[in-house]
N, CA, C and O of each residue as an XYZ file, in Angstrom:
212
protein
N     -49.794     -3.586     35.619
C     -48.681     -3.207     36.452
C     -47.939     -4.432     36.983
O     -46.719     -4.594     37.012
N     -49.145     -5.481     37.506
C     -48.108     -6.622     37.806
C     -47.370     -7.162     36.792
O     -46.195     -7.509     36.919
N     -47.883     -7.228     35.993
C     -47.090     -7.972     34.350
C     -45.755     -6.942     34.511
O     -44.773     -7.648     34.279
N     -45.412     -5.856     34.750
C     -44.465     -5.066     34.088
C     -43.516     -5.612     35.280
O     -42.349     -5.713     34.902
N     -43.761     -6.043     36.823
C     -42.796     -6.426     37.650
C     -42.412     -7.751     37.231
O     -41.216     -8.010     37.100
N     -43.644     -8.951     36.919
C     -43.290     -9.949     36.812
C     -42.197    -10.012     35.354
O     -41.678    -11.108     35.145
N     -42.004     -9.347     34.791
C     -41.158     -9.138     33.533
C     -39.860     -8.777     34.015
O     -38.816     -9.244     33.558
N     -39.924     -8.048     34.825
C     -38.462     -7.466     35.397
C     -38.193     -8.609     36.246
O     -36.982     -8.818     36.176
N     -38.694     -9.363     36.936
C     -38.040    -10.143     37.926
C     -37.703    -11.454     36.826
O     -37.160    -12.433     37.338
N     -37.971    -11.502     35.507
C     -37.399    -12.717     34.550
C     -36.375    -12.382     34.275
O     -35.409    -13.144     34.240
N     -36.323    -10.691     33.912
C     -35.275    -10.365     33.808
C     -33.990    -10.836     34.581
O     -33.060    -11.583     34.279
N     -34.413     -9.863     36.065
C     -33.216    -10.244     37.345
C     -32.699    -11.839     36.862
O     -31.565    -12.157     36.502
N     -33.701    -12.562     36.960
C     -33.457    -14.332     37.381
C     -32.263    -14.423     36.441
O     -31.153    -14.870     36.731
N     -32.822    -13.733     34.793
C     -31.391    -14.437     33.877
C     -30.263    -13.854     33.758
O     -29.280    -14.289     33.157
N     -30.395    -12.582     34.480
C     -29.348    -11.873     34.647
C     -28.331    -12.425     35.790
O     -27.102    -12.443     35.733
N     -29.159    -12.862     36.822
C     -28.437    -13.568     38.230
C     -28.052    -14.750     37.801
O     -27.251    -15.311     38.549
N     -28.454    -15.503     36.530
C     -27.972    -16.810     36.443
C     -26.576    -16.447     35.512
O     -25.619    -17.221     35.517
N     -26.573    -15.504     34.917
C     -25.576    -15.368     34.116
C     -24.522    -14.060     34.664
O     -23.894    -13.345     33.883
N     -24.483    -13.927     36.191
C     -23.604    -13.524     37.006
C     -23.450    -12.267     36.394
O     -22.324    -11.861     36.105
N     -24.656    -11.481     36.123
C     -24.737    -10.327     35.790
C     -25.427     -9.664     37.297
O     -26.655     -9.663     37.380
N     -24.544     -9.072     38.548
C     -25.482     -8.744     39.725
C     -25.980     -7.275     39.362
O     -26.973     -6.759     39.875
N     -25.340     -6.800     38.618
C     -25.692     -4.763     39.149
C     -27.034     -5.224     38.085
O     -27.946     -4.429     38.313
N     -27.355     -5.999     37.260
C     -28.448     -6.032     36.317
C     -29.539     -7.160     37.138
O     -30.761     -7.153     36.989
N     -29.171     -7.613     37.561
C     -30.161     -8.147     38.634
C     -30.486     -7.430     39.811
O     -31.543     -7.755     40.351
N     -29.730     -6.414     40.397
C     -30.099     -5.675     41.432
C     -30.866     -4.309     41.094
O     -31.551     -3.659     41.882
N     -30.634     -4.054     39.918
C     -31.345     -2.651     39.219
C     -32.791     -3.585     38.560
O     -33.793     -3.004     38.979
N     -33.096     -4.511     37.901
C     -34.203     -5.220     37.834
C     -34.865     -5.345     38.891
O     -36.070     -5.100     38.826
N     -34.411     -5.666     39.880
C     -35.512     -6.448     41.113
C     -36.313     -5.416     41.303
O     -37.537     -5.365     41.177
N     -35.186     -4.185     41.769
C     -35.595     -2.628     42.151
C     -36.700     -2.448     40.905
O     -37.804     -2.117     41.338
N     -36.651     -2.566     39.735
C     -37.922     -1.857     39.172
C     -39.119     -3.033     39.090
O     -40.214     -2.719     38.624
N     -38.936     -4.025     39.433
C     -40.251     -5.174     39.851
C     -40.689     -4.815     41.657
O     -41.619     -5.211     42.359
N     -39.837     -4.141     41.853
C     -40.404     -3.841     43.659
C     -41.009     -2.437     43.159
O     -42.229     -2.438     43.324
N     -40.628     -1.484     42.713
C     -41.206     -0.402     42.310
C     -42.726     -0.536     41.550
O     -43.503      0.390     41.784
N     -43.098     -1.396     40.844
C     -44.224     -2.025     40.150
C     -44.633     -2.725     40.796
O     -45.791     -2.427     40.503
N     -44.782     -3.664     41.669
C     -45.512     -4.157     42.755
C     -45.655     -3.022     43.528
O     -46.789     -2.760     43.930
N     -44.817     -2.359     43.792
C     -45.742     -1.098     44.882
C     -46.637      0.026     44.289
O     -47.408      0.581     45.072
N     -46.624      0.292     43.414
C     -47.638      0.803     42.200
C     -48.521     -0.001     42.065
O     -49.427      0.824     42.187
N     -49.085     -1.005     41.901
C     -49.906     -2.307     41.980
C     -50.304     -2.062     43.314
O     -51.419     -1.546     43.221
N     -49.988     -2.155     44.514
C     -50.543     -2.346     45.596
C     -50.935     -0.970     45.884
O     -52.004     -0.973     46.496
N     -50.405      0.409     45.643
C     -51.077      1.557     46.217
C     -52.499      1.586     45.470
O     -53.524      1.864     46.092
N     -52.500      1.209     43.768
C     -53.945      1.115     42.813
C     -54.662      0.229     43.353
O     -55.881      0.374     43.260
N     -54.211     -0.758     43.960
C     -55.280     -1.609     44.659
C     -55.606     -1.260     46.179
O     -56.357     -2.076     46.713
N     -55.239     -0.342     46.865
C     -55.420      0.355     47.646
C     -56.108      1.712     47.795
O     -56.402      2.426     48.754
N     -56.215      1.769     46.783
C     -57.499      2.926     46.154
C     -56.836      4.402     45.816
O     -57.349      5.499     45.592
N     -55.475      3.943     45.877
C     -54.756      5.669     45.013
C     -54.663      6.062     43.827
O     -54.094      5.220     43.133
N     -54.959      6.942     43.295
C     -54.694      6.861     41.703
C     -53.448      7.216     41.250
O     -52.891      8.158     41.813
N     -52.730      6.474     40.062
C     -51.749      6.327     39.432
C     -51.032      7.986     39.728
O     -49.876      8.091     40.139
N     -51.965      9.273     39.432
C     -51.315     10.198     39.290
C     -51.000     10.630     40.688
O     -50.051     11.406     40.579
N     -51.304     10.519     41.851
C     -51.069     10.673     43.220
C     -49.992     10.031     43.472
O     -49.304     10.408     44.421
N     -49.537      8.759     42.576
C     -48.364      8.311     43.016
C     -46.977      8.301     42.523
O     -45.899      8.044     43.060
N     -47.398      8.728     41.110
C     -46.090      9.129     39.933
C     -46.178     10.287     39.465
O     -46.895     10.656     38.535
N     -45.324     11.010     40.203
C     -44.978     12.346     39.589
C     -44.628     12.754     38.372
O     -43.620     12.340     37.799
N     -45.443     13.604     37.883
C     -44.434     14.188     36.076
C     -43.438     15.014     36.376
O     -42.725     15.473     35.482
């Protein structure tokens, strides 16, 4: 899960360097969304308690 934020926030970075913002601001958002998925599993919730089908 962390890998899938830390991927999105490489994303944001080259998107923000190349003055792409709505693609850096929709990236960050899904690396904050995956760090908080990461922290509820390491908080002892399970995946399906926290992502709805």
């Amino acid at each position: 899960m962390l890998e899938r934020a830390k991927e999105f926030l490489r994303v944001a970075e080259l998107a923000l360097e190349n003055g792409l913002y709505n693609g850096c601001a929709a990236n960050c958002y899904y690396a904050l969304f995956w760090i908080t998925i990461s922290a509820m599993s390491h908080a002892g919730f399970k995946q399906e308690q926290v992502i709805t089908k």
